[in-house]
KOLLO-462349 format. One record per residue (C-alpha): residue number from 1; residue in three letters; x, y, z. Coordinates in steps of 0.5 Angstrom, whole numbers, padded with zeros to 4 digits. Layout:
    k    r     xx     yy     zz
  NUM  ala      X      Y      Z
...
% end
This chain:
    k    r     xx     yy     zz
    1  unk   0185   0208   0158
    2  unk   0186   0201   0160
    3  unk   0186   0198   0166
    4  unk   0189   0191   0167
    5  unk   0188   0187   0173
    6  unk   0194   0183   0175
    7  unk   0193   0180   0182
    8  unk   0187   0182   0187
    9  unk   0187   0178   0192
   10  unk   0188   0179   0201
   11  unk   0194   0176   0204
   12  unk   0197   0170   0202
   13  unk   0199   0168   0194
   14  unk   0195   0162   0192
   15  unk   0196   0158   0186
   16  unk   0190   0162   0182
   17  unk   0190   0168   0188
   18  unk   0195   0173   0186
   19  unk   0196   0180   0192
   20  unk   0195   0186   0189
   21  unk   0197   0190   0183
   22  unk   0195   0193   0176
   23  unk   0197   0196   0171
   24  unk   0194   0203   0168
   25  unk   0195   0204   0160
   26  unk   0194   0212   0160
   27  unk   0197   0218   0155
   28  unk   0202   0213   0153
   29  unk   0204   0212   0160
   30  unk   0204   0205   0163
   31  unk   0203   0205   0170
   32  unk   0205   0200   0175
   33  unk   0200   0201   0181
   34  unk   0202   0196   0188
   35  unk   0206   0190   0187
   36  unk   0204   0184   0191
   37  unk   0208   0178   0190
   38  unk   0208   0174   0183
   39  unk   0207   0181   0179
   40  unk   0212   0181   0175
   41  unk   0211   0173   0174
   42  unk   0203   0176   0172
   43  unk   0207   0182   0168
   44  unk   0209   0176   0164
   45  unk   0202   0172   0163
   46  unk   0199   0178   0162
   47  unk   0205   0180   0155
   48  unk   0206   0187   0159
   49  unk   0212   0190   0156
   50  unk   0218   0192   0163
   51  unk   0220   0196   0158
   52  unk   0214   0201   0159
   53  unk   0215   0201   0166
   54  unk   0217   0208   0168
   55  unk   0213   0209   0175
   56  unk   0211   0205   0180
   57  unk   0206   0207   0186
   58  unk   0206   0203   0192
   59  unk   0199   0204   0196
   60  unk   0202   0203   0203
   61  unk   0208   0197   0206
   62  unk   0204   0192   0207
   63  unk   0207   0185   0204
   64  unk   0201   0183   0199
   65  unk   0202   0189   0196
   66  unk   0210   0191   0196
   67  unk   0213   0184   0197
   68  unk   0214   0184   0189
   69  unk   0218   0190   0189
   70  unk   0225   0187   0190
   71  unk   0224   0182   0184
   72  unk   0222   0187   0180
   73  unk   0228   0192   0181
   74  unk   0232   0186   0181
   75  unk   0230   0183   0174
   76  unk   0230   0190   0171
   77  unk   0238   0190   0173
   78  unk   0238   0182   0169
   79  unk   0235   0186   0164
   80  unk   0240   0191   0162
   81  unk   0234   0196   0163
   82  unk   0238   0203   0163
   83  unk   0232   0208   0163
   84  unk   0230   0211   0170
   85  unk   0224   0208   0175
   86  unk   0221   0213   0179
   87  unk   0217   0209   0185
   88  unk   0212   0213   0189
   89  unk   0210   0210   0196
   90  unk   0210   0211   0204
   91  unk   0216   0214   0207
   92  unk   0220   0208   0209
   93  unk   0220   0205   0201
   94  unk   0227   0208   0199
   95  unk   0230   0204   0205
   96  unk   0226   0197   0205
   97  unk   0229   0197   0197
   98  unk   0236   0199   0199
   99  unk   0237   0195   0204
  100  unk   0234   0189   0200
  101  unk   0240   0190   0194
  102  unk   0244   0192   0200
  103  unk   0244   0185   0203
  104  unk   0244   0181   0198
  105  unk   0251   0185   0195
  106  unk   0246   0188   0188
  107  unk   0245   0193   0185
  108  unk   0240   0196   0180
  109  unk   0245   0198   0175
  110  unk   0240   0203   0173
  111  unk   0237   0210   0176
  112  unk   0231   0209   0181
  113  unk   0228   0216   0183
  114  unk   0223   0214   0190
  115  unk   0218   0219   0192
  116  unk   0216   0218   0199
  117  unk   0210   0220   0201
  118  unk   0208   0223   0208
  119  unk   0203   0227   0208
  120  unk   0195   0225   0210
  121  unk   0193   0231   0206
  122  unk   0191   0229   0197
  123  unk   0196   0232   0194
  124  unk   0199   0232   0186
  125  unk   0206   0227   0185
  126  unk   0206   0227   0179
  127  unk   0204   0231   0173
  128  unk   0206   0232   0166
  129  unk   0202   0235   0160
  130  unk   0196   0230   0159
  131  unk   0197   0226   0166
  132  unk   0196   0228   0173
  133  unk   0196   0224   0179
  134  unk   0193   0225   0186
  135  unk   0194   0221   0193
  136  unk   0187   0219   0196
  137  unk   0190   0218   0204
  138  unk   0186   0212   0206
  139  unk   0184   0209   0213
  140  unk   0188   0203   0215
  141  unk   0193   0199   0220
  142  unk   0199   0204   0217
  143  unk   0200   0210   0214
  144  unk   0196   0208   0206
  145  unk   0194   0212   0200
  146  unk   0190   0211   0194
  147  unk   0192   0214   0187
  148  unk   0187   0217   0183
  149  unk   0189   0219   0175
  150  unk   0186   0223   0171
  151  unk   0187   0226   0164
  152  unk   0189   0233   0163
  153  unk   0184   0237   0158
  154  unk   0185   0236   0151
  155  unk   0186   0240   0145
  156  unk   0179   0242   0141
  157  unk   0178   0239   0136
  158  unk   0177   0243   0129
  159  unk   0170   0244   0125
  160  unk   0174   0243   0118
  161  unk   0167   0245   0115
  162  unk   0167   0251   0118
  163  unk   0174   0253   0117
  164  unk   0174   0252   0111
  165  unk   0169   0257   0110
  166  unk   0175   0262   0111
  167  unk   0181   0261   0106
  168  unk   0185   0267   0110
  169  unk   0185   0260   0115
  170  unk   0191   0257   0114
  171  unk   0194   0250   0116
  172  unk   0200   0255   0121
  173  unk   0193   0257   0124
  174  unk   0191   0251   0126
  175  unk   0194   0249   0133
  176  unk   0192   0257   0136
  177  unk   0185   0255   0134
  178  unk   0186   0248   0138
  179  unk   0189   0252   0144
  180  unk   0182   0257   0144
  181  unk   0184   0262   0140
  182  unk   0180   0267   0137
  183  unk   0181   0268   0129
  184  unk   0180   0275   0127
  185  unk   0180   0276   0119
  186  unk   0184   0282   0116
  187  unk   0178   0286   0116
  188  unk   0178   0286   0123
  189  unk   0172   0281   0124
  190  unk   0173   0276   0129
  191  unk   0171   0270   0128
  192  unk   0170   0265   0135
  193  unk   0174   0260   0137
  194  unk   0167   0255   0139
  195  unk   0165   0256   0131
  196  unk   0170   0254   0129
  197  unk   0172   0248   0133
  198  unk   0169   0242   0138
  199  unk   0169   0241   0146
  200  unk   0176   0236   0146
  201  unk   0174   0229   0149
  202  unk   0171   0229   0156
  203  unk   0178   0227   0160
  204  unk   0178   0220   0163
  205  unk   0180   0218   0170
  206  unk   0180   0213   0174
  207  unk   0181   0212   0183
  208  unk   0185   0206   0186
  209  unk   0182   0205   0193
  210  unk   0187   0200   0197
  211  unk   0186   0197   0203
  212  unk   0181   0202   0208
  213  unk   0176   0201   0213
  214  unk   0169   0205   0211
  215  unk   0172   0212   0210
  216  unk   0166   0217   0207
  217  unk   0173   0223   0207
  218  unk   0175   0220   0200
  219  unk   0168   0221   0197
  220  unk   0170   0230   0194
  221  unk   0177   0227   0192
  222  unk   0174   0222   0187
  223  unk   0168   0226   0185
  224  unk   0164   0224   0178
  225  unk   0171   0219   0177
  226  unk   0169   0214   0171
  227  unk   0171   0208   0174
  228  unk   0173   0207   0181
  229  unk   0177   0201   0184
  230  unk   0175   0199   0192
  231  unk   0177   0194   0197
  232  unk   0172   0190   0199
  233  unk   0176   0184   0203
  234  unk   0169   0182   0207
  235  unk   0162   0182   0206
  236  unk   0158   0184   0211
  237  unk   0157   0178   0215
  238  unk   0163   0180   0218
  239  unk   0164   0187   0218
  240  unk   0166   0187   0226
  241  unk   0172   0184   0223
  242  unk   0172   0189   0218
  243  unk   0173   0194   0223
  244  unk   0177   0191   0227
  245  unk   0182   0191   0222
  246  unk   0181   0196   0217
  247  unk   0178   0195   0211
  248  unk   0171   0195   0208
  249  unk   0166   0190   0206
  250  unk   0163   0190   0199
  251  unk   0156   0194   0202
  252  unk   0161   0200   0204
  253  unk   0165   0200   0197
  254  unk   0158   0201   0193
  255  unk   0156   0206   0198
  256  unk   0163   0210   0197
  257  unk   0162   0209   0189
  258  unk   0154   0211   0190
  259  unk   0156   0218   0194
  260  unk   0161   0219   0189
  261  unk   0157   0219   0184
  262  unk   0162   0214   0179
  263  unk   0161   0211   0173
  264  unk   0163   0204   0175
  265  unk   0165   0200   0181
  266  unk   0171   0194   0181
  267  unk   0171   0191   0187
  268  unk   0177   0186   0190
  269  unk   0182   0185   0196
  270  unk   0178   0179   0197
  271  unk   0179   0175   0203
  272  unk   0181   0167   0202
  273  unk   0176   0166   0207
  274  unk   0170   0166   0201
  275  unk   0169   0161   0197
  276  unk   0165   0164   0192
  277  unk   0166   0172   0189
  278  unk   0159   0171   0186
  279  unk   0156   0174   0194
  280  unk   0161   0179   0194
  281  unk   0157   0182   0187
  282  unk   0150   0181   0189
  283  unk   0151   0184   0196
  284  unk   0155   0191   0192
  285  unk   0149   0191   0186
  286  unk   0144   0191   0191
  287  unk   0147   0198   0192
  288  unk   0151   0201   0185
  289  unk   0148   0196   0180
  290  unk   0154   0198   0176
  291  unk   0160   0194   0180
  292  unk   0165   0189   0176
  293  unk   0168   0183   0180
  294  unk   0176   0184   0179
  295  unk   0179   0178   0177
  296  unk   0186   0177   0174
  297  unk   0187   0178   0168
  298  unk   0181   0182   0168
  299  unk   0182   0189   0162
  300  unk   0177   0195   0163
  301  unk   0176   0199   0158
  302  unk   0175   0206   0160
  303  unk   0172   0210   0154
% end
């Protein structure tokens, strides 16, 4: 699982602060998460393939994290895309882009699927045979959701050692094994599955927290998660105006990933207030030692 940071920065683009947006590599899928303004200039920098773009998830409406969207859809069109894009978002997504291609007399030339979402509760909205996709209802000015992603359990892997021990286990037998299954040998012997093959690999997920105020309601759903992304648009000195305008300071997204137990902590939406990112780290570590900065261009690894 690849993580890359194409823009993490609040409010208004700048000549080196690029608003939200990532890319998750998962399970051969290529997921799009927000789609600030300038994405798919970084999309470009950063050598992702539009191609592989299929699903895009908007967190909520609020231009830094949607503005870039339009440019998008229309530079897909200029690419002769044909393949279908499913856009996952707030109720309000599918009009906002119909009525842009609308008025500017475009099309996208291609199927685009929108899923809208309303409900306040966690829910799947995505799902295939290795990946499944959950909402994170989050705490801000506008109806907003988080997206946490996580892989299925895999297949067991097989012990060749101890397979071959039984000559009446054939290659034909090999993927009920990986499914679980029990072998019996024409004596009537059954021989366990656990002694046969190992544990599948630990399935890996990751949770995308989007602007929100301090919320400890989101801690059972991103439980044990191995890499979390929280807001943190503030850091402390003004947690009045946190408060006031629904997001977090670096304090309460370390707070959030220390109850919840996550691997690690990438911290970002920082304000253009702040001249130096490097308070934003030390007042997280003072919390979760294991917080990264968010910064553009930025891969993590989850292994």
């Amino acid at each position: 699982m690849k993580l890359t940071i194409l823009g993490c920065h609040s409010a208004t683009p700048r000549v080196s602060a690029n608003p939200t947006s990532q890319v998750l590599e998962i399970k051969n899928h290529t997921f799009l998460i927000d789609c600030g303004e300038g994405t798919q200039v970084q999309l470009r920098k950063y050598k992702v393939k539009f191609s592989k773009i299929k699903h895009i998830f908007i967190s909520h409406l609020h231009g830094d994290h949607v503005f870039g969207l339009i440019g998008l859809v229309s530079t897909f069109r200029l690419l002769n895309r044909e393949t279908e894009i499913n856009v996952y978002g707030p109720k309000g997504i599918k009009e906002l882009i119909v009525t842009q291609l609308r008025l500017t007399e475009s099309h996208a030339g291609y199927p685009i699927k929108f899923h809208e979402l309303t409900s306040k509760k966690s829910e799947v909205i995505f799902e295939d045979k290795k990946v499944e996709v959950y909402t994170i209802p989050l705490n801000h000015r506008i109806y907003t959701n988080g997206f946490l992603f996580k892989e299925k359990l895999g297949e067991r892997k097989l012990d060749m050692s101890a397979v071959s021990k039984y000559p009446e286990i054939e290659i034909c037998d090999y993927q009920n094994l990986k499914n679980g299954k029990d072998f019996i040998l024409q004596n009537g012997e059954l021989i366990t599955n656990d002694s046969l093959t190992f544990e599948p690999t630990k399935p890996l997920s990751y949770a995308f927290c989007s602007d929100t105020a301090y919320s400890e309601s989101i801690v059972p759903i991103i439980k044990n998660t191995d890499l979390l992304y929280h807001e943190a648009t503030f850091l402390d000195d003004k947690i009045e105006l946190a408060k006031t305008t629904k997001h977090s300071t670096a304090s309460q997204a370390a707070t959030i990933a220390k109850m919840a137990k996550v691997s690690q902590l990438i911290i970002g939406h920082y304000s253009n207030r702040y001249k130096s990112k490097d308070d934003f780290l030390i007042e997280s570590k003072v919390i979760f030692n294991n917080t990264q900065l968010a910064e553009e261009g930025k891969t993590f690894e989850i292994l």
